[in-house]
N, C-alpha and C positions, 0 to 999 in steps of 0.2 A: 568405350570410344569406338574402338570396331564394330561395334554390334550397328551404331549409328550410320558408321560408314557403309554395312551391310543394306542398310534399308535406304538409303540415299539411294546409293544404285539400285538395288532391286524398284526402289519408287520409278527410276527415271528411265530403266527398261519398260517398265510396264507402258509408260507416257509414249515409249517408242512403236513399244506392239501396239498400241491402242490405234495412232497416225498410220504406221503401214498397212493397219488392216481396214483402216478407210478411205485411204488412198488404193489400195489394190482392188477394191470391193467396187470403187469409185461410186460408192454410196455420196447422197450428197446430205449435210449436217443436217438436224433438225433446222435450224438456223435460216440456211440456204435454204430449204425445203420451201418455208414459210416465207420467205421473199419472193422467193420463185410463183408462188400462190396472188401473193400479192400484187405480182407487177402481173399475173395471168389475169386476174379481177380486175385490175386496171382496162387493160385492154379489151374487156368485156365490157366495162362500163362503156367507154370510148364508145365501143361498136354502137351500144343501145342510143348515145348521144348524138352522134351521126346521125343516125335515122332517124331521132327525134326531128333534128334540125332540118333536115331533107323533108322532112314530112309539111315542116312548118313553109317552107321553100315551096314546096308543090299546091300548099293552099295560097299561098301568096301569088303564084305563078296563076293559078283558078281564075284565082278574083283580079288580074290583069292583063287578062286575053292571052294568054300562054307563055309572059316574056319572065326571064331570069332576071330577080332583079340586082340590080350593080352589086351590094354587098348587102353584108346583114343589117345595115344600121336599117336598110326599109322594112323591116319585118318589124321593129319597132311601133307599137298601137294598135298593129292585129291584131289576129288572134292566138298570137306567141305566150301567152301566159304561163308564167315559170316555164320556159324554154331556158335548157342549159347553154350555154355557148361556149365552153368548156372541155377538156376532155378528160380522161381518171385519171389524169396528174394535176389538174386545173389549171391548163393551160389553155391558150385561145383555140378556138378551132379556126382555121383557116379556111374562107370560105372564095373559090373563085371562079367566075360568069367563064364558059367555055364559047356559049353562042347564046343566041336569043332564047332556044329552050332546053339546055345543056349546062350541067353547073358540076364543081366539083367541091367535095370537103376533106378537108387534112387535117389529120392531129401530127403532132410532130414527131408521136411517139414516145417512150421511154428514153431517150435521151435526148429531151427537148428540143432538137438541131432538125427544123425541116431541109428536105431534101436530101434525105439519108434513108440507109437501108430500112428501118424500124419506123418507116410511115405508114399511119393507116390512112388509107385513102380510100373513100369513095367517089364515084362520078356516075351522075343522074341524067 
């Protein structure tokens, strides 16, 4: 019966050094590591989707004598083919007319809330 209670505690120290030495090290888990990775690839994606969209924007804008048009729905039967409209979280991008040849796009970011810190934004 002792012996049991011996290796309870010695188990439940170890569980303690293991925590303080990851917290002191501020190591971050493998766990965290790989989400960290993930929401970083998100955001890469994002970036590469932006500029897809912007690209499809500035041909659009070509072919109608330099004007931005109102929103994405005109880009529709161009030459938008498999255009994402999306970002790495697959959410909308936000697309908005600044002037006649001036435009901007937004993702909301990782906490899908635009107009927050964690916007990616471009303007064209």
């Amino acid at each position: 019966m002792r012996g049991r209670g011996a290796l309870v505690i010695l188990l439940l120290a170890l569980v303690v050094i293991y925590f303080v030495y990851f917290m002191r090290t501020e190591k971050k888990a493998p766990v965290e590591e790989q989400v960290s990775r993930f929401n970083q690839t998100r955001a890469e994606l994002t970036a590469v989707n932006l500029e897809q969209v912007a690209r499809a924007v500035q041909e659009w804008m070509a072919d109608h004598e330099g004007r931005a048009p109102e929103s994405l729905r005109e880009l529709q039967g161009g030459r938008s083919y498999g255009l994402s409209l999306t970002d790495g979280w697959g959410r909308n991008i936000r697309y908005q007319k600044l002037s006649e040849a001036e435009f901007e796009l937004r993702s909301a970011g990782e906490d899908g809330q635009f107009e927050t810190e964690d916007d990616i934004i471009r303007t064209y």
